[in-house]
N, C-alpha and C positions, 0 to 999 in steps of 0.2 A: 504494500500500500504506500509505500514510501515512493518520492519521487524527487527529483533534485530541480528546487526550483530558482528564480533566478532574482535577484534582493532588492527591492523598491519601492518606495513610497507608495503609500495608496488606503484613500482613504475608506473606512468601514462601510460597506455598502448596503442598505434595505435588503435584506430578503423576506421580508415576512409579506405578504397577501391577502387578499379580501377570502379567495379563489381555496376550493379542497388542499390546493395543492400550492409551492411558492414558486415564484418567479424563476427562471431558468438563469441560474449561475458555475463558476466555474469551480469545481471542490479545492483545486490548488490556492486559486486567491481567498478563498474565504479561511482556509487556515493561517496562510500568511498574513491575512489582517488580527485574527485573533492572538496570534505571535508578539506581532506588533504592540496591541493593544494590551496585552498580560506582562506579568514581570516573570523572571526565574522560579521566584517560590510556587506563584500558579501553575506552572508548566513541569514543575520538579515531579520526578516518577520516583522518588523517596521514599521513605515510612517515613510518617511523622516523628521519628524519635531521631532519626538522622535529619532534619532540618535543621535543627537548631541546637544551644546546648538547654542541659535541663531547666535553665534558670526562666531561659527566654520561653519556652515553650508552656510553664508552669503560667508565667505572666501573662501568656497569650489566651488560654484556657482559662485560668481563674478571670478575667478581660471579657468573655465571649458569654462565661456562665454566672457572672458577675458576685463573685463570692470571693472571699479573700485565696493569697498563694496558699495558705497553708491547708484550706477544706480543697484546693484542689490534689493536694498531697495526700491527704489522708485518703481520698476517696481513688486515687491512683494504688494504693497499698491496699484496700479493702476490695477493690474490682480489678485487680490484675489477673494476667492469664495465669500467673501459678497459684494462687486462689482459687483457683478453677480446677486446676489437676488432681487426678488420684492422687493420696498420700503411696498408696505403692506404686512404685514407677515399675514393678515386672509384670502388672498387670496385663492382656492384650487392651490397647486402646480401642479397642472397637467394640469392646464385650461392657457394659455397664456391671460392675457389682450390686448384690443385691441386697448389701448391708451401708453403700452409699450415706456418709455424712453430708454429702451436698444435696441439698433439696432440689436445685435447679437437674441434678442428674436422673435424680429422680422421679422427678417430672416426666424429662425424657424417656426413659425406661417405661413409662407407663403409655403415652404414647405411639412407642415404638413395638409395645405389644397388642395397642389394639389396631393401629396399624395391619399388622400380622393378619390379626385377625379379619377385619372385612378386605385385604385386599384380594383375595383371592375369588371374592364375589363381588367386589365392588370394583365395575368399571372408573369408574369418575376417581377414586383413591387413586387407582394403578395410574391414570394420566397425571394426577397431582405429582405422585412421587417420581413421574419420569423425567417432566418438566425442571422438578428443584434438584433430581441429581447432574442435568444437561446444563442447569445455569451457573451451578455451583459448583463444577468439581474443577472448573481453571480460573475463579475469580481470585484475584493476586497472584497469580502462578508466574514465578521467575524461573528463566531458562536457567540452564545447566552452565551452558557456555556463556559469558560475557556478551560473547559477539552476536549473542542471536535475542539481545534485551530489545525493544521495539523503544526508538530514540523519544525524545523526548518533546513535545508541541508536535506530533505525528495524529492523523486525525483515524476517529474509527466511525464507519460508517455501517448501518445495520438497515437490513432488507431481508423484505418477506416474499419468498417464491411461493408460488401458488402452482397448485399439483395438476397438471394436462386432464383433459377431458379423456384423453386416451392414452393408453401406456404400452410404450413399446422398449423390447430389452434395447441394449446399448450395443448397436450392431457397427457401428461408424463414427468417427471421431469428426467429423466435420460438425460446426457448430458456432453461433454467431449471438452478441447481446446485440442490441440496438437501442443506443440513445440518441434522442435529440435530430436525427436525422441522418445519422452516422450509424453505419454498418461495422460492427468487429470482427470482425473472421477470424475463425482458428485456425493458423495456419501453423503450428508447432509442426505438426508431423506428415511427410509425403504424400499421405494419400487423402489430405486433406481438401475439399473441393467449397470453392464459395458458392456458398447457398443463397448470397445475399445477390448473386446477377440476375437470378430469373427474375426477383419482386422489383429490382431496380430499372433493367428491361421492359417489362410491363405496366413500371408507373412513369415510363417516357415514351411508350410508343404512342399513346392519344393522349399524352398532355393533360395528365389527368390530376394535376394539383399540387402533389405532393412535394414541391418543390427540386431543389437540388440533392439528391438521396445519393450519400458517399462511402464507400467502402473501403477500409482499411485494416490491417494486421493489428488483431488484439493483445499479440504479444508486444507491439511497441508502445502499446500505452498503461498507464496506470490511472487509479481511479482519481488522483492527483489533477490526471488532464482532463476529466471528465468535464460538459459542461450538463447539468440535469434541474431536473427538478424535485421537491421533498413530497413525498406524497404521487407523484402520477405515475399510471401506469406503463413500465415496459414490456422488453421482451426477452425470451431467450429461446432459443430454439437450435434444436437436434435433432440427427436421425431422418433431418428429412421435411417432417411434421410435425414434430413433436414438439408442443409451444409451448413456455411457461411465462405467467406474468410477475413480472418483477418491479417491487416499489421501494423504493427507497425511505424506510419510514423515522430516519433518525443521521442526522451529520454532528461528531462533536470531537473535542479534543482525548487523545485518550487521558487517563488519568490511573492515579500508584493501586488503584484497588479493581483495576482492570487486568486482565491478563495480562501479560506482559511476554511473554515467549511467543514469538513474531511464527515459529514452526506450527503453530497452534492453529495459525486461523489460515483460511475461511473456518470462523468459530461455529458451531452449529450450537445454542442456545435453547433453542426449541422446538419440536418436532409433534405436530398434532396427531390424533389418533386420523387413521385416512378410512370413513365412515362411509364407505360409496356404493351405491346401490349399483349391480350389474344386472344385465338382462338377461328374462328369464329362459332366453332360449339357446342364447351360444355361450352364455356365462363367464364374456370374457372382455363385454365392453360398458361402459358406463350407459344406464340406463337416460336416456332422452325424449322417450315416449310413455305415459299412462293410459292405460284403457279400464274404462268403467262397463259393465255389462256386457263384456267382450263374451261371442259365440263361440271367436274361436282361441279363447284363452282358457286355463286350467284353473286360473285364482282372479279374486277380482278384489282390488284393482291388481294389473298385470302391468310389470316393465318391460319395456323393450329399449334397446340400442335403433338408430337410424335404421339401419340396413336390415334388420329381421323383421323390424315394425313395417316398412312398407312393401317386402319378401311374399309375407306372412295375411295383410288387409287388401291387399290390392293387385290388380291383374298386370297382364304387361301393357296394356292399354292405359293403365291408371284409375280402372273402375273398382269401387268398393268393394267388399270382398265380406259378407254376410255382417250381422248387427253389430256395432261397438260405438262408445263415448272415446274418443282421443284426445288428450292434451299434452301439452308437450310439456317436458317435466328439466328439471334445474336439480340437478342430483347436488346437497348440500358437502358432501366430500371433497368437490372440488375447489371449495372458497377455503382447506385449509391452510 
């Protein structure tokens, strides 16, 4: 995500908008204005314990929660992390004792049993606990290596892909996002082919609106060079066909309680349960069709995909095909 950009005055510019979605800017200059605009200490990817020495940090703290230095002292000695630890350190950390002096462990342990208990029947639990081990298991996580810490006033940007109407395996590496009017081609490996000529082709041969539509190597860009907007929908697309819409729902600095091992991301945070109704006859595509008092359906209401539903009702002429209610259906799987 990192991009080397080039050093310049320039002043903080509006992004925000009346509109779903904000104005189309450039990711690169809007972090260098925020650069600009912060000092060291805001941008520092530190623990707060290495900021400053303890004099200054007590004074900054008792300042913020307006109590003298020394209730902030006490109450640093009384809520510290070894405060919190088992008295036996041969314990497994992950197993709770059940003679626990700590109330707050306590607590836990009783949760974490009845946890136990409804997940195995309770859907809605099983997604809670998938969601907080996906957000949780690289929040502050520092690399191994030095070299691979994610520098500091580096921006992170977080996007929601939304899962294809249809799914198809991963037969081809050819594959393109599109912002802004700007085609990205994957072109990393040989047998990679642009996808992006046929739609670019077709939106010039009748002048059909779309403006200047341009096609370039997405391995020479970074999301640095981007120019987009927060909130609207793109694209991505593979295999051919295969579309996902991609929104950009968050641009900000990173900061010390962020991940920080740069190997880590693209971070996957969170991943919905995929609840998709298929059709009830080839069982293998997302349902787009409902039929009410269908003659020639087994269950009522009955799903279909495109292609069985009109297979199945109608002739090759296009004449009906014995009694049914049709409507066409919005399978809720695919907004995860």
């Amino acid at each position: 995500m990192a991009a080397a950009e080039a050093a310049g005055p320039a002043a903080a510019p509006d992004y925000e908008a009346a509109e779903l979605y904000t104005r189309v800017f450039r990711v690169g200059a809007l972090g260098r204005c925020w650069r600009q605009q912060l000092g060291p200490p805001d941008l520092s990817l530190a623990a707060a314990a290495e900021l400053g020495g303890a004099a200054e940090e007590l004074g900054g703290a008792a300042a913020e929660l307006g109590c003298a230095a020394e209730t902030v002292a006490e109450l640093r000695a009384v809520c510290s992390i070894d405060m919190l630890m088992s008295s036996d350190k041969e314990k497994d950390p992950d197993v709770i004792p059940e003679d626990s002096s700590l109330l707050t462990l306590r607590i836990r342990k009783k949760a974490l049993e009845r946890r136990e208990e409804t997940i195995i029947v309770d859907r809605a639990c099983r997604q809670e606990t998938l969601a907080y081990e996906m957000e949780s298991h690289a929040i502050g996580k520092r690399p191994d290596n030095p070299t691979d810490l994610v520098e500091e006033g580096e921006l992170l940007l977080t996007l929601n892909i939304y899962y294809p109407v249809i799914f198809q395996k991963d037969l081809y590496k050819s594959a393109f996002f599109y912002f802004e009017g700007i085609f990205y081609n994957d072109k990393r490996y040989p047998e990679c082919r642009d996808l992006s000529r046929t739609i670019i082709e077709w939106s010039e041969s009748h002048d059909r609106g779309y403006g200047n539509l341009q096609s370039v190597k997405m391995e020479d860009y970074t999301f640095n060079d981007l120019s987009l907007k927060i909130g609207f929908p793109y694209l991505f697309c593979h295999q051919g066909n295969c579309e996902h819409i991609i929104i950009i729902t968050d641009v900000r600095l990173i900061h010390h309680d962020d991940c920080l091992d740069r190997n880590l991301y693209p971070l996957l945070i969170k991943k919905h349960w995929l609840c998709t109704r298929k059709c009830f006859v080839c069982k293998m595509y997302t349902a787009r069709w409902v039929t009410n008092k269908d003659s020639l359906a087994p269950e009522d209401p009955c799903f279909f995909c495109d292609v069985c539903f009109r297979m199945l009702h109608y002739d090759v002429e296009g004449n009906k095909l014995g009694e049914f209610l049709a409507y066409p259906y919005v399978d809720p799987g695919i907004f995860n």
